[in-house]
C-alpha positions, 0 to 999 in steps of 0.5 A: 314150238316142237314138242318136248318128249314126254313119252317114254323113248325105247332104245332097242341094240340091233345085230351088226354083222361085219360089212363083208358078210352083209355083201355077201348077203346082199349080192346074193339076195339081190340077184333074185330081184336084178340081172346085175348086181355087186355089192362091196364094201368101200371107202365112202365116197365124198358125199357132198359132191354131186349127185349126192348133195350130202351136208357131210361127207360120209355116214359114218362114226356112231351110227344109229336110228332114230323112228320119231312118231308115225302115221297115226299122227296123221290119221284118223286126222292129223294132230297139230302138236306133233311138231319135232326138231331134228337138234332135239332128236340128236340129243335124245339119240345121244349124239348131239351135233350129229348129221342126220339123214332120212324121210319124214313129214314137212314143218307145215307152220313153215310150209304152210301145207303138209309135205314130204321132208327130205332131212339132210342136215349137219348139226352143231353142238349147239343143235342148230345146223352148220349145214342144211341142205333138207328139202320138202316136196309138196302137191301144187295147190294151184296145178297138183304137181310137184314143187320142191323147195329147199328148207335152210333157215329150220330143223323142224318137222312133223308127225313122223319121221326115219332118221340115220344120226351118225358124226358124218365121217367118211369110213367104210361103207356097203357100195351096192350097185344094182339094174335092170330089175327081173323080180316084183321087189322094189330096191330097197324092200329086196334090201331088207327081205334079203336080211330078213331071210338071212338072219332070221329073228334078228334084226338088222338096219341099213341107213344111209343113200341110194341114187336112181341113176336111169329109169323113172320111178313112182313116188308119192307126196302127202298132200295138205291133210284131209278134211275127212277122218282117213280110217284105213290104209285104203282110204290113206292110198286114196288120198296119196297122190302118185307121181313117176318122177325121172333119174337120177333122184337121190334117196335118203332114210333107213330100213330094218329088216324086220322090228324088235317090239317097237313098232318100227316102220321098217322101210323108208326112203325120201328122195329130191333132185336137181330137177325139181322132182321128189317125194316117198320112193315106192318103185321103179316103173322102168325095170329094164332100165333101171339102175341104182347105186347106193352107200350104206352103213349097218347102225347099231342101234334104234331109238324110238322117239313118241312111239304111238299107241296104235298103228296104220302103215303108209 
């Protein structure tokens, strides 16, 4: 049964610069974290094609965000009632029948240990899915590595979640392309640090997909929740388990380039893959050869859904 929200839920409107100006932006601020970069604005590509293996073609018409919960659901120790369902969240967002797309925590009920969600799912009016193509990355219990497994039959999750809702057409899109990292950022923290130094105290998201076309990357999975009380971040990145995974990995999720009083989460990425590797992008590990493509809409909006009422970053 997935909670109804009871909370009070914010909405917050965000600064929409033009797509022109945020290419500028962002081909300049990139460049001091990558050799090569071009960003440009394009017609979105059809992005149920592969790589990409979207369950909508585009990321476009009414975009927005939603940040559903957070960590401290999670920890000290984790709370079993935090159970969510995508449908219910396109309607709160106030676009039902929406495609959403983004990174959150896995249905354990269903799974039956904790996970890394990969949300990628096209809803019906209804809020059931006509397209469900969500996957969730566990820890093995039996060999500790990763296990990917594709979730059709449900739209739960739990504790938490980073999600772009939009109608899923195709329109025009940021096109950013970028490789051989020369700087200590990560793509998509250089992504929202460039908007944050450009436009200052206000606030501006990306939502949408980025591919790790070469290189390998670290990536985290939660494993199944601790039987201890987690009281710090320390103790929160111990118990992470860390993984260099290989490209190409696809990447879904959001970031705003800094929070509006709501205690947003302002990065947040899950990736999957066709060759069984996914889990919380972190950073690449092959700066030489690494290289991304992304497409990303600017949302103009941000609904904070069960909003905790303390916080510990992950």
């Amino acid at each position: 049964m997935s909670t109804r929200f009871q909370v009070s839920n914010k909405k917050a409107d965000l600064h929409v610069p033009t797509l022109e100006e945020a290419a500028k932006v962002l081909e300049k601020g990139l460049k001091n974290n990558f050799e090569n970069v071009s960003v440009s604005v394009v017609d979105c590509p059809d992005l149920t094609q592969k790589p990409f293996n979207l369950s909508s073609p585009g990321i476009c018409g009414n975009e927005r965000l939603a940040d559903v919960g957070g960590p401290p659901y999670l920890v000290p120790q984790y709370n079993k009632d935090k159970i969510y369902d995508v449908g219910k969240v396109s309607e709160e967002v106030g676009l039902p029948g929406a495609f959403v797309i983004g990174a959150g925590a896995g249905p354990w009920p269903l799974v039956g240990v904790n996970s890394e969600m990969i949300c990628n799912v096209k809803l019906g009016k209804n809020g059931q899915p006509t397209v469900n193509n969500t996957y969730i990355a566990k820890v093995g219990e039996k060999d500790g590595k990763c296990q990917q497994m594709q979730i059709k039959d449900s739209t739960e999750f739990c504790l938490m979640a980073n999600l772009l809702c939009s109608e899923g057409k195709q329109g025009k899109v940021l096109q950013v392309k970028a490789s051989k990292r020369t700087g200590p950022e990560n793509f998509m923290s250089s992504l929202r640090k460039t908007l944050d130094s450009h436009y200052e105290n206000k606030s501006v998201a990306l939502g949408g997909v980025f591919l790790v076309e070469t290189g390998k990357a670290t990536l985290h999975i939660m494993p199944d929740f601790s039987k201890v009380p987690l009281k710090s971040d320390g103790e929160v990145d111990e118990w992470l388990q860390y993984f260099e995974m290989d490209a190409p990995l696809v990447c879904l999720g959001e970031l705003v380039s800094r929070d509006v009083n709501l205690d947003l989460r302002t990065e947040h990425f899950h990736c999957f893959s066709d060759h069984g590797q996914g889990g919380h992008y972190h950073y690449d590990t092959t700066p030489d050869t690494v290289s991304y493509r992304g497409y990303f809409t600017i949302p103009h909006s941000v609904y904070r859904l069960d909003q905790p009422k303390s916080n510990i970053s992950m």
